[in-house]
C-alpha positions as CSV (number, residue, x, y, z in Angstrom):
1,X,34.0,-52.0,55.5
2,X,37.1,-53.7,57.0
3,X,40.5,-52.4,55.4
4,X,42.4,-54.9,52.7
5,X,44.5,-57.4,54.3
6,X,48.0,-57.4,53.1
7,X,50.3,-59.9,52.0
8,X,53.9,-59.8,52.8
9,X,57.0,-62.3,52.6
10,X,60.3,-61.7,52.7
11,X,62.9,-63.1,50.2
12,X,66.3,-64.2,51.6
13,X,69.9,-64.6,49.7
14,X,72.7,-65.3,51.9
15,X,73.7,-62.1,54.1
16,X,71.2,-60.5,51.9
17,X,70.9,-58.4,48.5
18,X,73.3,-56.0,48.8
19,X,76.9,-57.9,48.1
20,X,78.5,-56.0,50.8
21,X,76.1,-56.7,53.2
22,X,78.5,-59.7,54.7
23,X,80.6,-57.3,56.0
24,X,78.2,-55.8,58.5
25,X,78.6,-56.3,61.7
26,X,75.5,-58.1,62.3
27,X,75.8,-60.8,60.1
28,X,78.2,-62.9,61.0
29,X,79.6,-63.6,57.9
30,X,81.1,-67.5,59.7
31,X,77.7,-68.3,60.7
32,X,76.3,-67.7,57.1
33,X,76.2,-71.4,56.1
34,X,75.5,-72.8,59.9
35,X,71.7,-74.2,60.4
36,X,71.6,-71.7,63.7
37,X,72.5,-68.7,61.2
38,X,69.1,-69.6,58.6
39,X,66.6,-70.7,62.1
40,X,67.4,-67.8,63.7
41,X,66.6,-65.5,60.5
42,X,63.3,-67.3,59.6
43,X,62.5,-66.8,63.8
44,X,62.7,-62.5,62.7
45,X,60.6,-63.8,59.9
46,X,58.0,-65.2,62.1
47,X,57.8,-63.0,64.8
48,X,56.6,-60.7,62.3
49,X,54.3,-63.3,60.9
50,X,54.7,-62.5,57.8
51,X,53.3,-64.9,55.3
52,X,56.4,-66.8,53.7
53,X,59.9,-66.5,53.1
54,X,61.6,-67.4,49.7
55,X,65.6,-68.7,49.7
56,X,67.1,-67.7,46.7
57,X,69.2,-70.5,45.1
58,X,71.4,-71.2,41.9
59,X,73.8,-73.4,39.9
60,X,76.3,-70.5,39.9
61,X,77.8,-69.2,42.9
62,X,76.5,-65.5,43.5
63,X,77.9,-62.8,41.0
64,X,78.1,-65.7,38.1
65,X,75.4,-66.1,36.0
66,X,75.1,-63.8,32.9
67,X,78.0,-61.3,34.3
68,X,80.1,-64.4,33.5
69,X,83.0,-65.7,35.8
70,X,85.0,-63.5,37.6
71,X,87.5,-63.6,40.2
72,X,86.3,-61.3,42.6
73,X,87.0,-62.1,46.4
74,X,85.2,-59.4,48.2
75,X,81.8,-61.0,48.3
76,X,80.2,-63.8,49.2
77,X,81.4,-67.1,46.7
78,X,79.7,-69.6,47.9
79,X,75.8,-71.1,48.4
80,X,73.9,-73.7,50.5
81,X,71.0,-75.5,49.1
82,X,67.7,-73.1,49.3
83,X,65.4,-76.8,49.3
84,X,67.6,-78.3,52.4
85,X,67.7,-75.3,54.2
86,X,63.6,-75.1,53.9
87,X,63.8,-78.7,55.0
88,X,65.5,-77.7,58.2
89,X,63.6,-74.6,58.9
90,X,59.9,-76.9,58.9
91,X,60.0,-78.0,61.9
92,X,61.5,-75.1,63.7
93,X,58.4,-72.7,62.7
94,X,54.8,-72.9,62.9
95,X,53.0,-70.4,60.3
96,X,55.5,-69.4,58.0
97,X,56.0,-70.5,54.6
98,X,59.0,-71.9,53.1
99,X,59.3,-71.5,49.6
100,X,63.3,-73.0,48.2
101,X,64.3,-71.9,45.0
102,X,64.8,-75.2,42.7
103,X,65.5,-75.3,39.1
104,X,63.8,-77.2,36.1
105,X,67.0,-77.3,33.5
106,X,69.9,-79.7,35.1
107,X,66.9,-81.2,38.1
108,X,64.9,-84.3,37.1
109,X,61.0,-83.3,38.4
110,X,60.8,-87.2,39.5
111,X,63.4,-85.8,42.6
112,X,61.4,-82.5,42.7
113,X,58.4,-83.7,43.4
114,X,59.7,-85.7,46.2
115,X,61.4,-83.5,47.7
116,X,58.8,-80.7,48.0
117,X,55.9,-83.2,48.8
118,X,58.4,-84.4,51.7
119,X,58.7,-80.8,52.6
120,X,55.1,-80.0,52.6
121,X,54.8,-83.0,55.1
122,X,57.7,-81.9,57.3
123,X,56.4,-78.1,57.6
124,X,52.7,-79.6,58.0
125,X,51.3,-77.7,54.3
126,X,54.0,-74.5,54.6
127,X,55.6,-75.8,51.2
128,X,56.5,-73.6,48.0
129,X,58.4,-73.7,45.2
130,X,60.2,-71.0,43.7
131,X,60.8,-72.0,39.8
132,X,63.7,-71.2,38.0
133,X,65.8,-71.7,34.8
134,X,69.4,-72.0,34.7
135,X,70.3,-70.4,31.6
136,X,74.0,-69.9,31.3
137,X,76.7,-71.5,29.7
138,X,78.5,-71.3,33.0
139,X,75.8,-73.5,34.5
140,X,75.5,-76.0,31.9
141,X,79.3,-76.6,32.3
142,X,78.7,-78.5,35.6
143,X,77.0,-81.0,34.7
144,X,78.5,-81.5,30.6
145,X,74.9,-82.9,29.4
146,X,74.4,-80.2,27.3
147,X,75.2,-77.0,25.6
148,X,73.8,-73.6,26.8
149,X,74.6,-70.9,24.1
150,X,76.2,-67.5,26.0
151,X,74.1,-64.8,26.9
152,X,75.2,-61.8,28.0
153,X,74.2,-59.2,31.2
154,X,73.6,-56.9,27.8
155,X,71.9,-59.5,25.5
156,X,70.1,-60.5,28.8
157,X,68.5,-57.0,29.3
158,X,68.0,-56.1,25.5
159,X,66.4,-59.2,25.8
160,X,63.9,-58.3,28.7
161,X,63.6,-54.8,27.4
162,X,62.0,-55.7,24.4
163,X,60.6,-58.7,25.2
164,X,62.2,-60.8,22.3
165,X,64.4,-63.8,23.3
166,X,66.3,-66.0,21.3
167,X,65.0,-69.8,20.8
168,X,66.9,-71.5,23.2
169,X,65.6,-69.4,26.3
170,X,61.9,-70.0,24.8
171,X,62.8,-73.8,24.9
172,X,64.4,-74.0,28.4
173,X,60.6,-72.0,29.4
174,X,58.8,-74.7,27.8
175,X,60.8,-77.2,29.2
176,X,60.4,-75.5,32.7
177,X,56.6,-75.8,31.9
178,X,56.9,-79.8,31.0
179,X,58.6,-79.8,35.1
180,X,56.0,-78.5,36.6
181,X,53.4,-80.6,34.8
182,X,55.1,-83.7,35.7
183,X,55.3,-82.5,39.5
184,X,51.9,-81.4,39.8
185,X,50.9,-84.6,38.0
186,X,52.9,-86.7,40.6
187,X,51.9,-84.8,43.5
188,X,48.1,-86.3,42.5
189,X,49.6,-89.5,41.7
190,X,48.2,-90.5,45.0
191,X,44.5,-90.2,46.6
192,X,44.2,-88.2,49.2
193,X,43.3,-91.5,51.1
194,X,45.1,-94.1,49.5
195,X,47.2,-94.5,52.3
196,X,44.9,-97.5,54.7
197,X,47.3,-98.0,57.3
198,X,45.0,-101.0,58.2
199,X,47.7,-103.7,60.2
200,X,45.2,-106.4,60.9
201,X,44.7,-107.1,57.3
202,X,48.4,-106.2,56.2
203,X,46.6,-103.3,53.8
204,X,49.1,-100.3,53.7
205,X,47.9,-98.4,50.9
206,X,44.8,-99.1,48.3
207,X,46.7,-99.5,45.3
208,X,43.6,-99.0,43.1
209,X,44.2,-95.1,44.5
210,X,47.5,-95.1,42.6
211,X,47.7,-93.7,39.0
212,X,50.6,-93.5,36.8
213,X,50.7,-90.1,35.0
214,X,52.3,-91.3,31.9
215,X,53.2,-88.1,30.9
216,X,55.3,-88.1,27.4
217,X,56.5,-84.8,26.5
218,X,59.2,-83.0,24.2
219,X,61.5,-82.8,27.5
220,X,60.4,-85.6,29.9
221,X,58.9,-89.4,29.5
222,X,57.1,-90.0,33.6
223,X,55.4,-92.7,34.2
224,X,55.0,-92.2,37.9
225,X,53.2,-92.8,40.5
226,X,55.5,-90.9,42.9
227,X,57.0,-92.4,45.9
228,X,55.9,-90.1,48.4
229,X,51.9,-89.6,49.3
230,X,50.1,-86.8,48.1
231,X,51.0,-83.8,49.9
232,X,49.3,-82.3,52.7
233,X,48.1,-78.8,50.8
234,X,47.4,-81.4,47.4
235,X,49.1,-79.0,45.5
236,X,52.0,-76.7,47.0
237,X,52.4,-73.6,45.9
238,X,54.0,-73.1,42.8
239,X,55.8,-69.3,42.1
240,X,57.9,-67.4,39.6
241,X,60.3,-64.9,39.5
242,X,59.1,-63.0,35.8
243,X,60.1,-59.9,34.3
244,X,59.3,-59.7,30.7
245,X,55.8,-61.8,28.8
246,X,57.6,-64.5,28.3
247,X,58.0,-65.0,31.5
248,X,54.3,-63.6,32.5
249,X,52.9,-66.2,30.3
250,X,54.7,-69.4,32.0
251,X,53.8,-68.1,35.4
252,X,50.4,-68.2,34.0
253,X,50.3,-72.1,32.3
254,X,52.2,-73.2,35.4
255,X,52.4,-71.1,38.4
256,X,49.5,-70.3,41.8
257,X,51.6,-66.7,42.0
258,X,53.9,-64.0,39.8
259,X,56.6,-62.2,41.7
260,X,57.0,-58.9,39.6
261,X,59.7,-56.5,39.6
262,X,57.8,-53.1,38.3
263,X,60.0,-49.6,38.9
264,X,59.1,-47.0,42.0
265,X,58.6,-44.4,39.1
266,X,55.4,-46.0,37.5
267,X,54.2,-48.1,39.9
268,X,52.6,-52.0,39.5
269,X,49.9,-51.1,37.2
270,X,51.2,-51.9,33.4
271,X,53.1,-54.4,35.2
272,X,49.6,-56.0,36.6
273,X,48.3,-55.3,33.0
274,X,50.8,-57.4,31.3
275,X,50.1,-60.3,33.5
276,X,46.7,-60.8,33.2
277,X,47.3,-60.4,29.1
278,X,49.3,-63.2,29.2
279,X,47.0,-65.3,30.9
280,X,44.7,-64.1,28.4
281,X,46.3,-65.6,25.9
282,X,47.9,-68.5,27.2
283,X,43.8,-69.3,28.4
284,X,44.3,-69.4,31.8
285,X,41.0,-70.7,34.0
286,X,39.9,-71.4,37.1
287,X,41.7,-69.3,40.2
288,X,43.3,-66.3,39.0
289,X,47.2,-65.8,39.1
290,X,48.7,-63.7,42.2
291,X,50.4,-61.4,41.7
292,X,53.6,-59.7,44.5
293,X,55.4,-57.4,43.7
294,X,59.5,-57.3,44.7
295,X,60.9,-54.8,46.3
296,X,64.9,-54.6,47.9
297,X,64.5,-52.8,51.1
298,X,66.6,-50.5,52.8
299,X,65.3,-49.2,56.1
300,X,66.5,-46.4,58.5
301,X,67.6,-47.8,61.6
302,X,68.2,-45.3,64.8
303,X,71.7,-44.3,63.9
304,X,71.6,-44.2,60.1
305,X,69.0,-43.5,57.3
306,X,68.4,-46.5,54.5
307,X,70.0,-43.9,51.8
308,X,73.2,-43.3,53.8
309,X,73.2,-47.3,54.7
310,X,73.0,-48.0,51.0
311,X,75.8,-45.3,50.1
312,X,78.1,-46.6,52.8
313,X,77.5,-50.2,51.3
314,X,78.1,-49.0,47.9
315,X,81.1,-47.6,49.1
316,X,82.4,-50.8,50.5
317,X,81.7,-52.4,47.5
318,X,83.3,-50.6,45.1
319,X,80.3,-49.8,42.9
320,X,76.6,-48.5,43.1
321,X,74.0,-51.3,43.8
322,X,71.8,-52.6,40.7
323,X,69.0,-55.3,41.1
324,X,65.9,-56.4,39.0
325,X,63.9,-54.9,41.4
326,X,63.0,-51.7,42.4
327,X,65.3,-50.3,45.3
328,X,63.4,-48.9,48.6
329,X,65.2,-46.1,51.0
330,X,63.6,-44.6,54.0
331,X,61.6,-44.9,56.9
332,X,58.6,-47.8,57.8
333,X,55.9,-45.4,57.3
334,X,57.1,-44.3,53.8
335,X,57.3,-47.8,52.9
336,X,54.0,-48.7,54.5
337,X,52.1,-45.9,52.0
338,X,54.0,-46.9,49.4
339,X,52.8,-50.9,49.7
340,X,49.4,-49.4,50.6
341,X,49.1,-47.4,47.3
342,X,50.3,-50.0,45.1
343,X,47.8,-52.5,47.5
344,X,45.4,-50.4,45.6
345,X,46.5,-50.6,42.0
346,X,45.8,-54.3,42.0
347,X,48.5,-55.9,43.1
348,X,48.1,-59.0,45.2
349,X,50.9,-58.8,47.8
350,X,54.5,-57.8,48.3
351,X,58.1,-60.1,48.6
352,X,60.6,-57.7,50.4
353,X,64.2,-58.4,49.8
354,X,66.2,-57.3,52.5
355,X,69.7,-55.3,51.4
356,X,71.4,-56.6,55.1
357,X,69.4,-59.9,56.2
358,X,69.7,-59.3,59.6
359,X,69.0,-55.8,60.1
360,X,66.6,-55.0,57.1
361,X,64.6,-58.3,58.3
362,X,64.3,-57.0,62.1
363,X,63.3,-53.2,60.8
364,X,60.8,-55.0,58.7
365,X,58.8,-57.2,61.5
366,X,60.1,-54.8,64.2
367,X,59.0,-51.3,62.4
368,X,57.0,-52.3,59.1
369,X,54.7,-54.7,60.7
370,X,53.6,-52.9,63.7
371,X,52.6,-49.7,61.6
372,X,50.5,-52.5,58.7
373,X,48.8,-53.6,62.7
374,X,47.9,-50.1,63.7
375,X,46.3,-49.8,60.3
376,X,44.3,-52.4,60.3
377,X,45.6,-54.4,57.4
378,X,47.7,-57.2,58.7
379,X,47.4,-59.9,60.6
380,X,47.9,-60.0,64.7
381,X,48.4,-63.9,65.0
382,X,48.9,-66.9,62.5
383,X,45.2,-68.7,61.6
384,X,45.0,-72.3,61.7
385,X,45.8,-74.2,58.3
386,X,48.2,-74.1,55.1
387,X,50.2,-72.2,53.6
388,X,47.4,-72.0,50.8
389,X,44.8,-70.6,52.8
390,X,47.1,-68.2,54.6
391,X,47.6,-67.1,50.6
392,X,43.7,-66.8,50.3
393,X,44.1,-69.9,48.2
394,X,41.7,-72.9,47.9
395,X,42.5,-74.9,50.6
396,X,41.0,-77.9,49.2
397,X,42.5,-78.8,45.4
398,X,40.9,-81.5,43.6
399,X,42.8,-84.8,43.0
400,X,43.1,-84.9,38.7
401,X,43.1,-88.9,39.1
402,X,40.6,-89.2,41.8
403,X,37.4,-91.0,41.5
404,X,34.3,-90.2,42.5
C-alpha cells in the first residue's frame, strides 16, 4: 500500500515570524514591500510545490494587537495588503495556492466576495481565504464605527486557556460567521453557466441564472447577486486560524479547513479531538473539516544549527521568541519524522511558518521537500486542476441556487 501523501503550505508574514528576522542579511529588509520581494518568495514556494502559501495580514501594524501600542523601532512597523499581494502573485505561479488573510469585523463581505472570486479567476481556481477577527480596541479606532472593549495579551490567554471568552469576542465570531454566509451565498449567486456570451443575439448572461441571496441577519442585510461570476473552484477555500472551541466550532459552521496550533510536548491528538467535538455539536455534515497543524520553523543551515539561529535572533531582539504555535529547531530529517508522526495521529496536513522568510523557506523546499520525495509521501510535480483538488477537496461544489 502506497505511503500517505502529505500536505504542506507555508505561511508568510513580512521578513518572517521571528521579529528580528529583517535584519538578516538575506532579506533585504528595502525590498520587503516591493512586488519582486513577494514573487520571488512564492517562486521558493513553488519550486518546492508545496500546496499553498497563506500571507498573514491585520488592521494593526505587527507588534500591536493585544500587546497594545508601543513605540518600538527595531522591528518591522509597517504591512502591505495580504489580498493584493495574492492578486499579484496569480498570475506569476501555476500550482500554488494563494490564500490572503482578510477580516470579517471593519470589511463589508459584498467587497470580499469580489475580491476573492476575482482572485480565484486571476490564479485560474488557486484562491483561499484566511478568516480573521479584528478584536482590539486599537483596531476599531481606525475606522471610529464602533467600540471594541480592551483585551489584554493576559485576558487574551486566560481567555484561550480556559476556553471562556467574554460576550463581545463571542459576537465578533458570530458575526464573522454571518461574513462568510454572505460570501459563500454570493459566490453561488451566479450559475455556473449563466454567463452566454452569445453576440449575435446581444445575450451576455441568462439573467434567469441570477439569484439574489437575501440574506438578513443580526450583522448583515445582502441582497445580492454579486457582481463578479461564480468562481472558478464554486467555492474557494475558506480557512481559520483557531486555538481554543470557540474558535474550533466557527471553523466548523463556516470553514473547508482548521489551522491548529497544538504544543511539540503532546502532539495534535487532543487538539484533533477537540475539533471534531465541535463539529459535533455545532452539526457539521457533508465533507469533513481539515485539519493543519502550525508549526514556526527554524532549520539548520550549513554554517549554523536552527537552535543557535534562534538564540542569535533572540539576541538581536532583545527577548526570547513566543508564538501561538509550537516552535521547531533542528535538522530536515527531524522535522520530517516529526510531520510524519503527527501525519499519523490524524492530522490532515501541516502550515510551516518560517522564523527568516528567505532562508527558512529555501531549507524547507531545498532540504524538507526532497527528504518527504525520497519517502514517498509528496508530490514530484503539480496535477492538473484547483486548488481544491490539490487539497483532496471536491472539485465540483454544487450551486445552492442552481436548478435542475
Amino acid at each position: 500500500m502506497a505511503p500517505t501523501q502529505l500536505h504542506l503550505g507555508v505561511a508568510l508574514d513580512g521578513a518572517g515570524w521571528h521579529p528580528a528576522a529583517w535584519r538578516e542579511p538575506t532579506s533585504r529588509p528595502a525590498d520587503l514591500f516591493g512586488a519582486g520581494w513577494w514573487t520571488e518568495v512564492a517562486a521558493i514556494a513553488e519550486r518546492g510545490l508545496l500546496d499553498f502559501l497563506t500571507i498573514d495580514d491585520s488592521l494593526t501594524v505587527p507588534g500591536h494587537g493585544h500587546a497594545g501600542t508601543d513605540e518600538a523601532t527595531d522591528r518591522v512597523r509597517a504591512r502591505v495588503d495580504a489580498h493584493l499581494i495574492a492578486a499579484r502573485l496569480a498570475p506569476v505561479t501555476r500550482g500554488l495556492g494563494l490564500i490572503p488573510t482578510v477580516t470579517t469585523t471593519h470589511t463589508e463581505p459584498f467587497h470580499v466576495a469580489n475580491a476573492l472570486a476575482t482572485l480565484d479567476f486571476t490564479s485560474r481556481g488557486r484562491a483561499g481565504w484566511q478568516v480573521k477577527v479584528s478584536g482590539t480596541a486599537e483596531e476599531a479606532k481606525h475606522f471610529g464605527r464602533r467600540e471594541i472593549p480592551a483585551l489584554s495579551q493576559a485576558d487574551l490567554a486566560a481567555s484561550v486557556a480556559s476556553g471562556e471568552f467574554p460576550a463581545f469576542v463571542h459576537e465578533l465570531f458570530a458575526e464573522a460567521g454571518d461574513a462568510v454566509e454572505v460570501v459563500r451565498r454570493l459566490w453561488d449567486s451566479w450559475e455556473d453557466d449563466a454567463e452566454i456570451r452569445d453576440v449575435p443575439n446581444r445575450r451576455f448572461i441568462d439573467r434567469d441564472k441570477l439569484h439574489y441571496i437575501d440574506f438578513e441577519g443580526e450583522h448583515f442585510s445582502v441582497r445580492g447577486p454579486s457582481i463578479t461570476p461564480r468562481p472558478p473552484q464554486g467555492q474557494p477555500i475558506v480557512t481559520a486560524l483557531a486555538h481554543a472551541p470557540l474558535i474550533y466550532e466557527f471553523a466548523a459552521r463556516s470553514a473547508d479547513l482548521v489551522f491548529v496550533t497544538p504544543p511539540l510536548t503532546d502532539g495534535p491528538s487532543a487538539v484533533v479531538d477537540q475539533v471534531a467535538q465541535a463539529a459535533d455539536r455545532v452539526g457539521r455534515t457533508g465533507e469533513r473539516l481539515r485539519v493543519f497543524t502550525d508549526l514556526v520553523v527554524f532549520l539548520d543551515t550549513a554554517n549554523e544549527t536552527g537552535a543557535r539561529r534562534l538564540a542569535r535572533l533572540d539576541e538581536r531582539a532583545g527577548s526570547a521568541f513566543t508564538s501561538d504555535a509550537a516552535v521547531f529547531t533542528g535538522d530536515a530529517e527531524a522535522l520530517a519524522d516529526l510531520l510524519a508522526d503527527w501525519a499519523g495521529r490524524g492530522v490532515d496536513g501541516f502550515r510551516l511558518r518560517p522564523g527568516v522568510a528567505v532562508d527558512d523557506l529555501t531549507a524547507i523546499t531545498e532540504k524538507l521537500v526532497p527528504i518527504l520525495r525520497r519517502r514517498g509521501v509528496f508530490r514530484t510535480e503539480y496535477p492538473d486542476g484547483s486548488l481544491r483538488g490539490l487539497l483532496g477537496l471536491p472539485t465540483v461544489v454544487p450551486n445552492r441556487y442552481a436548478t435542475a
